[in-house]
C-alpha positions in Angstrom: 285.1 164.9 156.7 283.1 167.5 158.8 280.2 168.9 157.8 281.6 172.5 156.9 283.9 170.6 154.3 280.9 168.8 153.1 279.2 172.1 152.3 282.1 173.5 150.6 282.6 170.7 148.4 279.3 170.9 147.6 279.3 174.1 146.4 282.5 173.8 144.5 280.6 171.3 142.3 279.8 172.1 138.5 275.9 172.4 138.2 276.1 169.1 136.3 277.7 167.0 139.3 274.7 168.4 142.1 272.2 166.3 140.8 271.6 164.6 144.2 269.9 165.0 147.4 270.1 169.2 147.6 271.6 170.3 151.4 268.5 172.0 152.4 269.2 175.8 153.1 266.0 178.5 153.7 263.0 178.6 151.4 260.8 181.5 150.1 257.0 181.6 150.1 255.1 183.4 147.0 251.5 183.7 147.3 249.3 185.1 144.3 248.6 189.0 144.7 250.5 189.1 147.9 253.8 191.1 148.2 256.2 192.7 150.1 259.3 192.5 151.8 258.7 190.1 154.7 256.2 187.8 153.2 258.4 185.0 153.4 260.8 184.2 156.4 259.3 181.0 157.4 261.7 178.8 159.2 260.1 175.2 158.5 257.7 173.8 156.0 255.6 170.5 156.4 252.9 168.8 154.9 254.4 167.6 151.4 252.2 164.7 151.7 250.4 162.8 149.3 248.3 159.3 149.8 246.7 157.1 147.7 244.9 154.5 149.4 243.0 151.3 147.5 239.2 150.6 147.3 238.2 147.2 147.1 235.6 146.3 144.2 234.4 143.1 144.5 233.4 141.4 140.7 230.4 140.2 140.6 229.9 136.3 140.3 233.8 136.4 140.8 234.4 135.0 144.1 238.4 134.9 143.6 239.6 138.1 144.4 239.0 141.8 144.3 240.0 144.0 142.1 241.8 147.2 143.9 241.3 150.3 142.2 242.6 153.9 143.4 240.3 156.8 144.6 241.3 160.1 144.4 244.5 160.9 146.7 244.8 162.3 150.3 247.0 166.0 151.0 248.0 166.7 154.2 247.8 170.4 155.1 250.7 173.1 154.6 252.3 173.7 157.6 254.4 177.0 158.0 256.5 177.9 160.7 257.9 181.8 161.4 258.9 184.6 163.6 255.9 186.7 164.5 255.2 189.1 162.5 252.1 191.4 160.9 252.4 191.8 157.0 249.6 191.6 154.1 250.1 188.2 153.8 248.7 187.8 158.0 246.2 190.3 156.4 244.7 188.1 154.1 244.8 185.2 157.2 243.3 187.0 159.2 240.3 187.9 156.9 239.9 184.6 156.4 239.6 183.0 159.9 238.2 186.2 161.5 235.6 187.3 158.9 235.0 184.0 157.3 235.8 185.7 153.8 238.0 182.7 152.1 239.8 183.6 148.8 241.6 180.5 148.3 245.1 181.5 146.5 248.3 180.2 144.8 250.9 179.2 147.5 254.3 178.6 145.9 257.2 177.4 148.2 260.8 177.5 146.5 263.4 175.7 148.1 266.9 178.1 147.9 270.6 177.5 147.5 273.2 179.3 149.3 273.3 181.9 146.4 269.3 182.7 147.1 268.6 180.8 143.1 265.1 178.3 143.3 266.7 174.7 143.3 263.1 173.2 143.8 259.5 174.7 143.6 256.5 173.0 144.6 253.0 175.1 143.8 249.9 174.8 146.2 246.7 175.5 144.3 243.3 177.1 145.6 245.4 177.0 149.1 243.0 178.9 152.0 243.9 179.7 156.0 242.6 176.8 158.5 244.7 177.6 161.2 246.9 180.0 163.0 249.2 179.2 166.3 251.2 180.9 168.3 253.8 179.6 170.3 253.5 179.9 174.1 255.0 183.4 175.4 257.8 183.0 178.4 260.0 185.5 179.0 262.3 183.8 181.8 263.1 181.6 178.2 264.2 184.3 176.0 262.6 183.1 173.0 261.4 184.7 169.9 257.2 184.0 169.5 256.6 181.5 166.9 253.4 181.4 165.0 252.3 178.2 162.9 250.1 178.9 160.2 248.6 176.2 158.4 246.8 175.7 155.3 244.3 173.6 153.1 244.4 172.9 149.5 242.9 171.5 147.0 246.3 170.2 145.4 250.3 170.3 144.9 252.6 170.2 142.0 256.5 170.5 142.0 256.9 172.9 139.5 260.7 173.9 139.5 260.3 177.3 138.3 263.1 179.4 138.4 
């Protein structure tokens, strides 16, 4: 079966029979008291990582073993990956990395279905600016500019909001 069947039998499924791994489409990014039009066309997303690693107590007078308790877990930054663009959400980036003014906000990435419905939402609380790339510029390669913008945060949720 190629891969154009695949997607329409996908999509021909009752709600009820897509409860497994989504085909991933676009995704839209919300953040708190930022709006407009063309907020949102990021073409990848990383950084949905979460570690816990173990801390070794050792009892005293107990010469056994140690007991291995968990710390508080690890996030890797949000990465986000567009077309280069100026909007009030490079605004608010730009006040933060230029001016040193952080307002740390609400990032909330929705994952999309063909229809442009929220099939998965993940929330990114007190989320600031740490980072801002742009891709190298060569014309002779006829490429569009990509600018990477990256973020910190204190923590992440899946939320599934519709």
């Amino acid at each position: 079966m190629e891969y154009r069947d695949c997607l329409k039998t996908f999509f021909s499924m009752k709600d009820d029979q897509q409860n497994y791994m989504p085909v991933v489409f676009y995704f839209k990014v919300l953040v708190e008291g930022i709006g407009g039009d063309h907020e949102a066309g990021f073409e990848s997303m990383s950084g949905l990582d979460i570690k816990i690693e173990t801390e070794a107590i050792q009892e005293g007078g107990g010469n056994k073993f140690q007991h291995r308790l968990p710390p508080q877990p690890k996030y890797a930054n949000l990465i986000l990956k567009r077309g280069l663009l100026g909007t009030s959400f490079m605004a608010w980036i730009n006040e933060a990395l230029q001016n040193f003014a952080f307002k740390p906000k609400m990032l909330t990435v929705m994952l999309l279905n063909e229809k442009g419905e929220p099939m998965v939402s993940w929330a990114f609380h007190n989320a600031y600016p740490v980072s801002v790339k742009v891709s190298g510029l060569t014309p002779a390669e006829n490429k569009y500019a990509i600018e990477t913008l990256e973020f910190a945060y204190s923590y992440y949720e899946r939320t599934d909001r519709k």
